[in-house]
C-alpha positions as CSV (number, residue, x, y, z in Angstrom):
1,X,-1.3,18.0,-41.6
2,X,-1.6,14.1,-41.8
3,X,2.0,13.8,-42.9
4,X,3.5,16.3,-39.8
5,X,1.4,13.9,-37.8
6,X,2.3,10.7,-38.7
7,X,6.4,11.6,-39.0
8,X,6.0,12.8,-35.4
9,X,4.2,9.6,-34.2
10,X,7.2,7.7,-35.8
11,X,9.4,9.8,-34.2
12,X,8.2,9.5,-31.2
13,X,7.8,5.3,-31.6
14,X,11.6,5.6,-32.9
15,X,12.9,7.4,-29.7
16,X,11.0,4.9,-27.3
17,X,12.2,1.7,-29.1
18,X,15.9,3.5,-28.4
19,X,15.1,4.3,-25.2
20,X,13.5,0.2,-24.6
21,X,16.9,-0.9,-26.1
22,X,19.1,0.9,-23.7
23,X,17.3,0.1,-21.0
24,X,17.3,-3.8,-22.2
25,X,21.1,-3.5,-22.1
26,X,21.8,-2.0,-19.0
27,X,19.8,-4.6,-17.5
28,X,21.5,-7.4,-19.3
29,X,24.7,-5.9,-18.2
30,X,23.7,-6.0,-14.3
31,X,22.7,-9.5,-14.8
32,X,25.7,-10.3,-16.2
33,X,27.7,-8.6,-13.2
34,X,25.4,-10.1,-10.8
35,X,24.0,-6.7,-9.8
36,X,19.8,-6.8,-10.9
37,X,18.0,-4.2,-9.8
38,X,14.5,-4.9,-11.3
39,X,13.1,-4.0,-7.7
40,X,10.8,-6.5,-7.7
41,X,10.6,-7.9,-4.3
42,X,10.6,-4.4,-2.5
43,X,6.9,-4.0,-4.3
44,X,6.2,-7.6,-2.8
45,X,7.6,-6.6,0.3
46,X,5.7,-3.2,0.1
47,X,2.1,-4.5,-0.3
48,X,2.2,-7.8,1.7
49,X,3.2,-5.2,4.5
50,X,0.1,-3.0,3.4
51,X,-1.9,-5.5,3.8
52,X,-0.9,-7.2,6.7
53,X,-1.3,-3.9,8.6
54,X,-4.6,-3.4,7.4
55,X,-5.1,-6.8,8.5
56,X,-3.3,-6.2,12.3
57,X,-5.9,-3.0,12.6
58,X,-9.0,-4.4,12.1
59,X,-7.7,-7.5,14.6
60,X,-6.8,-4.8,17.0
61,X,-10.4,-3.1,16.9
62,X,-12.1,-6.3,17.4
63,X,-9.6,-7.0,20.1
64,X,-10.8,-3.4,21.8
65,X,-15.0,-3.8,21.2
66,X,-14.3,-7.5,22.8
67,X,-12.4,-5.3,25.8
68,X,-14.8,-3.0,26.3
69,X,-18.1,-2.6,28.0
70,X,-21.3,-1.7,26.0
71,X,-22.2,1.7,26.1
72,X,-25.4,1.5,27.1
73,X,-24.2,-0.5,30.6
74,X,-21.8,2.1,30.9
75,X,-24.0,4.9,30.7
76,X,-26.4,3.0,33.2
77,X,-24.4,2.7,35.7
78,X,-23.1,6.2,35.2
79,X,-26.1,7.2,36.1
80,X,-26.9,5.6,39.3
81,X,-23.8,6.5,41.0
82,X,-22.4,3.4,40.7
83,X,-18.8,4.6,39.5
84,X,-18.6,7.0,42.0
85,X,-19.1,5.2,44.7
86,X,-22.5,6.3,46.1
87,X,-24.5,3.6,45.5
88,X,-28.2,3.4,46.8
């Protein structure tokens, strides 16, 4: 059993160092054409958008609780009349 296993594992390694090669060259050959594709700045892109939205949201609620009255003022005045115009 120790031997099935360890041929497997180097199988396995063999087919993944072949498959790290090609990849290796197919990225040398689009750097050589002038064509990289490592997507790197899309991922950059991606999360300094993330992040900045979160940012803009939380901006934008503060903006609102700064906009709005206090509920407990609101409610107050509900309940005198004051909104619907029969004050007294």
């Amino acid at each position: 059993m120790f031997y099935r296993d360890f041929f497997l594992a180097e199988a396995i390694v063999s087919v993944r160092l072949q498959e790290m090669a090609r990849r290796c060259e197919a990225r040398r050959l689009l750097r050589q054409a002038g064509i990289d594709q490592r997507g790197w700045w899309p991922r950059q892109r991606c999360w300094l958008s993330c992040h900045l939205g979160r940012l803009l949201v939380a901006l934008g609620q503060r903006l609102q609780q700064y906009g709005q009255p206090p509920a407990t003022l609101l409610n107050g005045q509900i309940g005198r009349g004051a909104l619907s115009g029969n004050e007294g």
